[in-house]
VOMAR-371431 format. One record per residue: residue number from 1; residue in three letters; x, y, z of N, C-alpha, C, CB in turn. Coordinates in steps of 0.2 Angstrom, whole numbers, plus 5000, padded with zeros to 4 digits. Each point is the difference from the previous one (the first is absolute). Glycine has a CB too. Layout:
PT   num   residu    n.x    n.y    n.z   ca.x   ca.y   ca.z    c.x    c.y    c.z   cb.x   cb.y   cb.z
PT   NUM      ALA      X      Y      Z      X      Y      Z      X      Y      Z      X      Y      Z
...
***
This chain:
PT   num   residu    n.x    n.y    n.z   ca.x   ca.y   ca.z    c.x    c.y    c.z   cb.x   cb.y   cb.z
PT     1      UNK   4860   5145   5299   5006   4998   5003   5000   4992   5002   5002   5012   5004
PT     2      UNK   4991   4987   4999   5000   4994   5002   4999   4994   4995   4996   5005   5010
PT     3      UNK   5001   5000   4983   5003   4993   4995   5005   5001   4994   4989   4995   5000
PT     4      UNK   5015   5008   5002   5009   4999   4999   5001   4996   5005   5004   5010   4997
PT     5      UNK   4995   4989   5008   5005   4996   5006   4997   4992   5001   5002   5011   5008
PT     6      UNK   4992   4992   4989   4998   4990   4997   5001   4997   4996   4992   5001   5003
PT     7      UNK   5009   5005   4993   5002   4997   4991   5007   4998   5003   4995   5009   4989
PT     8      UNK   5009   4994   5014   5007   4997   5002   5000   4993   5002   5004   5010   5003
PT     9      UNK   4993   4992   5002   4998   4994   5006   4998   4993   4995   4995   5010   5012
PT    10      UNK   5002   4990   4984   4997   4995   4996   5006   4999   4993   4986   5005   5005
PT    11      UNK   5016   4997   4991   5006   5002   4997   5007   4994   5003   4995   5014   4998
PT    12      UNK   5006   4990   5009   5005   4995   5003   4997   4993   5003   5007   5012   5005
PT    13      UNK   4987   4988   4999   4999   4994   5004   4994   4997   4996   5005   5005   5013
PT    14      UNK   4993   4997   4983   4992   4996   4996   5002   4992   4995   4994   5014   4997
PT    15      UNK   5004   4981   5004   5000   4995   4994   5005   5002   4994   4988   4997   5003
PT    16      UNK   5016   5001   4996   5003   5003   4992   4995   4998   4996   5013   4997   5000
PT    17      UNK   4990   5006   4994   4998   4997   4994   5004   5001   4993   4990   5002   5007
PT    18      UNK   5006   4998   4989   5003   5001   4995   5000   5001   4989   5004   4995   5013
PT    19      UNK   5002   5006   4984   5001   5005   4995   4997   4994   4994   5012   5010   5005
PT    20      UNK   4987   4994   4990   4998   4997   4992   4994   4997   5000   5010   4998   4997
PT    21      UNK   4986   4999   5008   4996   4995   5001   4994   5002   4994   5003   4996   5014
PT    22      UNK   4997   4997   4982   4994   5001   4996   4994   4995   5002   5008   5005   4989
PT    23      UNK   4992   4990   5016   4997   4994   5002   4995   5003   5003   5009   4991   5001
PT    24      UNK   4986   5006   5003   4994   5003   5005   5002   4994   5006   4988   5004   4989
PT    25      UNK   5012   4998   5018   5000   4996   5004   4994   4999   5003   5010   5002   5002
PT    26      UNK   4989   4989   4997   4996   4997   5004   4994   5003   5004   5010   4994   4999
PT    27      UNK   4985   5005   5003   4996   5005   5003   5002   4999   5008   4990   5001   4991
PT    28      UNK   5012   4991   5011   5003   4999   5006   5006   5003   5002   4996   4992   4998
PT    29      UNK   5009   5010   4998   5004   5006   4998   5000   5005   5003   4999   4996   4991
PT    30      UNK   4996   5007   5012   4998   5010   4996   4998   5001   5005   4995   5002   4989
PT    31      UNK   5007   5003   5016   4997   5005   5007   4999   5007   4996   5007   4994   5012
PT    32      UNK   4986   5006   4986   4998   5006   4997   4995   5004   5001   5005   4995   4994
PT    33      UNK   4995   5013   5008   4997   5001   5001   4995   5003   4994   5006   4999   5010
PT    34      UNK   4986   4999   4989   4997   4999   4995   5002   5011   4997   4990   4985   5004
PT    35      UNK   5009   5016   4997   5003   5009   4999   5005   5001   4995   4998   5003   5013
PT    36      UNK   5007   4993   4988   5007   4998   4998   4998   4997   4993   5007   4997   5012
PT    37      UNK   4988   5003   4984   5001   4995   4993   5001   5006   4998   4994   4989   4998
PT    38      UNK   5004   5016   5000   5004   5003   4995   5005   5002   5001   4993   5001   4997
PT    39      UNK   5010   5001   5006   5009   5004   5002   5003   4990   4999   4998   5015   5015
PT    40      UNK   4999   4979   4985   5002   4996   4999   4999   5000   4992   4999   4995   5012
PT    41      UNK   4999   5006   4984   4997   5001   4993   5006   5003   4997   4986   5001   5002
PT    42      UNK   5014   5006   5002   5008   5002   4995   5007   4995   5003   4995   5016   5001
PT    43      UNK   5003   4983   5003   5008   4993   5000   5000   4997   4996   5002   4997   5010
PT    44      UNK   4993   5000   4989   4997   4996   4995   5004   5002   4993   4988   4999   5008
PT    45      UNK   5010   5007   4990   5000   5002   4995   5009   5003   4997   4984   5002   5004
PT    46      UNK   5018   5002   5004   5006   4999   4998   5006   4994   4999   4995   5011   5003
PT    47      UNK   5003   4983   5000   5003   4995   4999   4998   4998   4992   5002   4998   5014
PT    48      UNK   4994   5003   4983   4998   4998   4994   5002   5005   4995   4991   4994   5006
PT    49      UNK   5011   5012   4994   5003   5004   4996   5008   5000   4999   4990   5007   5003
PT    50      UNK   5011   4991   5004   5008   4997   4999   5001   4994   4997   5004   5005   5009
PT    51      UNK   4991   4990   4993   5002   4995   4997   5000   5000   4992   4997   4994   5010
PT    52      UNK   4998   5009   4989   4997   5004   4991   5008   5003   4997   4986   5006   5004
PT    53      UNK   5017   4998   4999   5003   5007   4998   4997   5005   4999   5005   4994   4996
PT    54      UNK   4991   5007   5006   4994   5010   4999   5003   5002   5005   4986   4999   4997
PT    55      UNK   5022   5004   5002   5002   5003   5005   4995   5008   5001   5012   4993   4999
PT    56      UNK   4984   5009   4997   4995   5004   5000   4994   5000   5007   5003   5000   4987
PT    57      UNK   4995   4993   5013   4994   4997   5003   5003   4999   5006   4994   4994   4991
PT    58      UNK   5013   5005   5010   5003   4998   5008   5003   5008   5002   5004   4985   4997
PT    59      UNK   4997   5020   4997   5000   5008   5006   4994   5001   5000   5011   5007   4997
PT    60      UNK   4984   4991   4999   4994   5006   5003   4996   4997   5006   4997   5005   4988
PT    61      UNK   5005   4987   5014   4999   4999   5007   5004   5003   5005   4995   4991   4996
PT    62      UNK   5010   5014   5007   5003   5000   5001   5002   5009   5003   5001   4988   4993
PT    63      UNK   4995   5013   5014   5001   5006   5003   5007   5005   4996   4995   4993   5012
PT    64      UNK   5004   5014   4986   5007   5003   5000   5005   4998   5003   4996   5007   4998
PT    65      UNK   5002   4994   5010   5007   4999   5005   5002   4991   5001   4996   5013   5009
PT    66      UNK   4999   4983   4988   5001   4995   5001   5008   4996   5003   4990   5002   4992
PT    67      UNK   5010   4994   5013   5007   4998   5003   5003   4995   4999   4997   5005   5006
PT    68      UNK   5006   4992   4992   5001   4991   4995   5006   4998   5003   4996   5002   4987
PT    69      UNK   5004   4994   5021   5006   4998   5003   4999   4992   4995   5002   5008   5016
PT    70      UNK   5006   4991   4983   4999   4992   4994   5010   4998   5003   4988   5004   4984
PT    71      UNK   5013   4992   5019   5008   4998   4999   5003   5007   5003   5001   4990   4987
PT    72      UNK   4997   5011   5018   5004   5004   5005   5000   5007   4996   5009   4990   5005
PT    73      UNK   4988   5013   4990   5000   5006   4998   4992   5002   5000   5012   4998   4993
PT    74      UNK   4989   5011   5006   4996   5001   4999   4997   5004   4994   5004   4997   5011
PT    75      UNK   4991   5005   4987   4997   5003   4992   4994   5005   5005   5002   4986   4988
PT    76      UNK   4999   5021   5013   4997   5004   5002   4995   5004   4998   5008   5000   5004
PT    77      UNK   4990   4999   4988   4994   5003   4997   5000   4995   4993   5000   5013   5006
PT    78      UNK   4993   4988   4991   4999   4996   4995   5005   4999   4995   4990   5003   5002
PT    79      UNK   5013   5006   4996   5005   5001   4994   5006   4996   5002   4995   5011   4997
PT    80      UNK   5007   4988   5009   5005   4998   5003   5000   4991   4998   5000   5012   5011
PT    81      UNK   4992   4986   4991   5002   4996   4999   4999   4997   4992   4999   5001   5014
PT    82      UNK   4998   5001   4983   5000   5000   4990   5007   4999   4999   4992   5009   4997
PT    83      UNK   5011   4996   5005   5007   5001   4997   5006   4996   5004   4997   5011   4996
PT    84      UNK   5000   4983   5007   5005   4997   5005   4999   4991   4998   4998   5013   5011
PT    85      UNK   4997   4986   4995   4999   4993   4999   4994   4997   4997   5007   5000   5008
PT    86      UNK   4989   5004   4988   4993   4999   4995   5001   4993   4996   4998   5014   4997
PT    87      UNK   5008   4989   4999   5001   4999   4994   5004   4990   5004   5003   5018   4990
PT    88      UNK   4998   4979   5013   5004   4996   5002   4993   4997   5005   5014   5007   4998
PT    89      UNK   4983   4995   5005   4994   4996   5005   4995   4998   4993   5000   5008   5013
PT    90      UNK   5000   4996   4982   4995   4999   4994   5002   4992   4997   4998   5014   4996
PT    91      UNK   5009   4985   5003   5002   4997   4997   5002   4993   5004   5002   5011   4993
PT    92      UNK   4997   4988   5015   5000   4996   5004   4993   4997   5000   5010   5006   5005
PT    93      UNK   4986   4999   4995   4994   4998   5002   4997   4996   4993   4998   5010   5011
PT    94      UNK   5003   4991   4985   4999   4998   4991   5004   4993   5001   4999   5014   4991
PT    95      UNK   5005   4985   5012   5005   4992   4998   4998   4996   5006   5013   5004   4994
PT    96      UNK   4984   4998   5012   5000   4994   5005   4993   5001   5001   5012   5001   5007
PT    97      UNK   4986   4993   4995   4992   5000   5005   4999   5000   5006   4998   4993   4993
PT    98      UNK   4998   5011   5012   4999   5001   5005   4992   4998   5004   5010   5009   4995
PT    99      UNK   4993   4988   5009   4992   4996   5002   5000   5005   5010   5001   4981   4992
PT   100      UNK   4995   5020   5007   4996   5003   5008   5001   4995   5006   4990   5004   4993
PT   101      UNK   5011   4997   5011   4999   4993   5004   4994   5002   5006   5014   4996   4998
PT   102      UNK   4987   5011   5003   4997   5005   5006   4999   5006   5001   5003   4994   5003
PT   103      UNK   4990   5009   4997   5001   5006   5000   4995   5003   5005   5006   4999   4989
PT   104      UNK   4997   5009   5015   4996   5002   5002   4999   5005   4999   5001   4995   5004
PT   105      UNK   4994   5010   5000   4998   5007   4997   4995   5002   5003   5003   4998   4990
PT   106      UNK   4998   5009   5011   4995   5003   5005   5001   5011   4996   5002   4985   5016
PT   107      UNK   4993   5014   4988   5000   5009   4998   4996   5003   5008   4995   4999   4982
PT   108      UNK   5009   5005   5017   4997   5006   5006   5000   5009   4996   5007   4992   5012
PT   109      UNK   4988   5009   4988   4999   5005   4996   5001   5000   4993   5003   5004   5009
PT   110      UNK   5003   4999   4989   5003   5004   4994   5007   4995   4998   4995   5013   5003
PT   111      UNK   5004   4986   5002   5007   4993   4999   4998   4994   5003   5010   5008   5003
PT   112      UNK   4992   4984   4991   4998   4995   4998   5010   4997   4999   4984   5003   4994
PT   113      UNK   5015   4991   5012   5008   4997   4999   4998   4993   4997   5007   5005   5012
PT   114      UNK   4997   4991   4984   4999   4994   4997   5006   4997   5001   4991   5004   4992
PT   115      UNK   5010   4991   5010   5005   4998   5003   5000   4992   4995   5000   5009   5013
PT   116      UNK   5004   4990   4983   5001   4994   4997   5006   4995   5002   4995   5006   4991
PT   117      UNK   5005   4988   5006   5002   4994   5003   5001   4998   4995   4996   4998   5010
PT   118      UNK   5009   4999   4985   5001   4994   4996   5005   4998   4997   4993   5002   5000
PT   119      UNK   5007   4993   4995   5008   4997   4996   4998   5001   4996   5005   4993   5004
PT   120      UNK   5002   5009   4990   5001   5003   4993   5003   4996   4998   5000   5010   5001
PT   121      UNK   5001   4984   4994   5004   4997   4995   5001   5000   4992   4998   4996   5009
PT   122      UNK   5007   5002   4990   5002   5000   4993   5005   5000   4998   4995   5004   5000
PT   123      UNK   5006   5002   4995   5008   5000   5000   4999   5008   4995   5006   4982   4999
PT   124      UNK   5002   5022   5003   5002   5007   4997   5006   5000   5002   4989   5006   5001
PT   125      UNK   5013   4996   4993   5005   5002   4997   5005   4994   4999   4998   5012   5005
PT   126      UNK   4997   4985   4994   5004   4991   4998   5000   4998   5007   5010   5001   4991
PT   127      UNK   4989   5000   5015   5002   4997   5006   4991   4996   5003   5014   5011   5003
PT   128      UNK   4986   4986   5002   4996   4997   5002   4998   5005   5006   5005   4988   4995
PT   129      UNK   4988   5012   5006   4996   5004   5006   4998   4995   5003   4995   5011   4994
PT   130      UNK   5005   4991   5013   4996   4996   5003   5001   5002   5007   5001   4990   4992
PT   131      UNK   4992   5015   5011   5002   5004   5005   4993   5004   5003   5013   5002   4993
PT   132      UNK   4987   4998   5014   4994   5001   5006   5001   5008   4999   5000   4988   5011
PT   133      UNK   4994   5015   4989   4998   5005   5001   4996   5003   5001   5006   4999   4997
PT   134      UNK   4997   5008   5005   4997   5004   5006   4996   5008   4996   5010   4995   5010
PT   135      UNK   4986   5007   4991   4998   5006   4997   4997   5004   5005   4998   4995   4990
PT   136      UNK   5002   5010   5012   4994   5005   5003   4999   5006   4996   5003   4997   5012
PT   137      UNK   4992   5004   4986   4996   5006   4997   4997   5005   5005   4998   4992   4989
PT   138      UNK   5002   5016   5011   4997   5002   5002   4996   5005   4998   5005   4996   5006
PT   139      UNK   4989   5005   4992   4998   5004   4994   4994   5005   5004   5002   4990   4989
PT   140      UNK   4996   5014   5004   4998   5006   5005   4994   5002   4994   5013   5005   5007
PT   141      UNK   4981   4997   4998   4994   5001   4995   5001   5008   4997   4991   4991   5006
PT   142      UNK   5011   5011   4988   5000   5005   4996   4993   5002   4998   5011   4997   4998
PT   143      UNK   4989   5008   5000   4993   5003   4996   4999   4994   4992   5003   5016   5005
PT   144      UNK   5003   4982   4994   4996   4997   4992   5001   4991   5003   5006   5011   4986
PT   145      UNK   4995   4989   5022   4999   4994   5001   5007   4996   5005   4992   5000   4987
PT   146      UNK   5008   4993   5014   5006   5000   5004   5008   4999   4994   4990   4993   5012
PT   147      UNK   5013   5011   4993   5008   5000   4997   5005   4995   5006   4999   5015   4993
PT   148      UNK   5005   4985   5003   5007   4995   5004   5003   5005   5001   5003   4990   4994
PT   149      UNK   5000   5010   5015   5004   5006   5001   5006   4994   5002   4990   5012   5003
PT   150      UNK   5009   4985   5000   5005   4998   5002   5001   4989   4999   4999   5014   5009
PT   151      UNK   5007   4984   4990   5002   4995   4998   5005   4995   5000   4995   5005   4998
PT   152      UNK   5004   4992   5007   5008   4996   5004   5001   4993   4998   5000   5006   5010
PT   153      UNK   5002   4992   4984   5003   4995   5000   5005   4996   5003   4995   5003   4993
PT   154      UNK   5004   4992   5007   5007   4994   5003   4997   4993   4997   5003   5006   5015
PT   155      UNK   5004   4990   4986   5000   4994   4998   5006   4993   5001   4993   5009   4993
PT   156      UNK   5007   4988   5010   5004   4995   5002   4999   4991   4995   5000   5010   5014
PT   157      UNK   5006   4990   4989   5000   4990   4996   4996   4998   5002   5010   4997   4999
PT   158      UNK   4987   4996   5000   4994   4996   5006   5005   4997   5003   4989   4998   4994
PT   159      UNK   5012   5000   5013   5004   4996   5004   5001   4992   4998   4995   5009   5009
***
């Protein structure tokens, strides 16, 4: 119970971060705890299958019940989220570049949060990108290794 209520607590009030990023931030960058590289390794990895298109490589990181809040909605399990906004984050993340600006990360137990910071630009669907964002991942060590269970993107204009 007490890490549910942290996972919340950290979810709502922790650093943002954020979605697609394929860049590495800075090491000045980074509050990480060394425990956290590999549950950072699968971020790693699923930001790089979306930007790829291996929507294969981006579900098998990806808890069954996994939870995918993105633009006020929500995607409640993996399949949900395949058949929903896969196909359209693949295709965002393949047209725009995404640099790191900050990131953090820590693990207590079985659960490892990674909380990202950065800007994405480009251009999709003919239009011009240019936009700060926020990510928090919260992943969970499974028997074949750490999965994504949960995933909150956001993103705003720069000021």
């Amino acid at each position: 119970m007490k890490r549910l209520i942290l996972a919340a607590v950290l979810a709502v009030f922790a650093p943002a971060a954020m979605a697609h990023e394929r860049a590495v931030a800075p090491a000045s960058a980074q509050v990480v705890d060394e425990a956290a590289a590999p549950a950072i390794a699968v971020v790693n990895a699923f930001h790089a299958a979306l930007g790829s298109g291996d929507g294969e490589a981006v579900l098998a990181l990806l808890s069954d019940d996994v939870m995918v809040l993105e633009e006020g909605g929500a995607e409640r399990s993996r399949g949900e989220y395949a058949g929903h906004h896969l196909p359209a984050d693949m295709a965002y993340a393949a047209a725009t570049e995404a640099e790191i600006t900050r990131r953090a990360a820590w693990v207590e137990g079985d659960i490892a949060w990674i909380l990202t910071e950065g800007r994405t630009s480009g251009s999709f669907n003919g239009r011009p990108v240019d936009r700060l964002t926020a990510e928090t991942m919260i992943l969970h060590r499974q028997a074949e290794g750490w999965r994504i269970r949960h995933i909150h993107w956001s993103s705003r204009a720069p000021a």
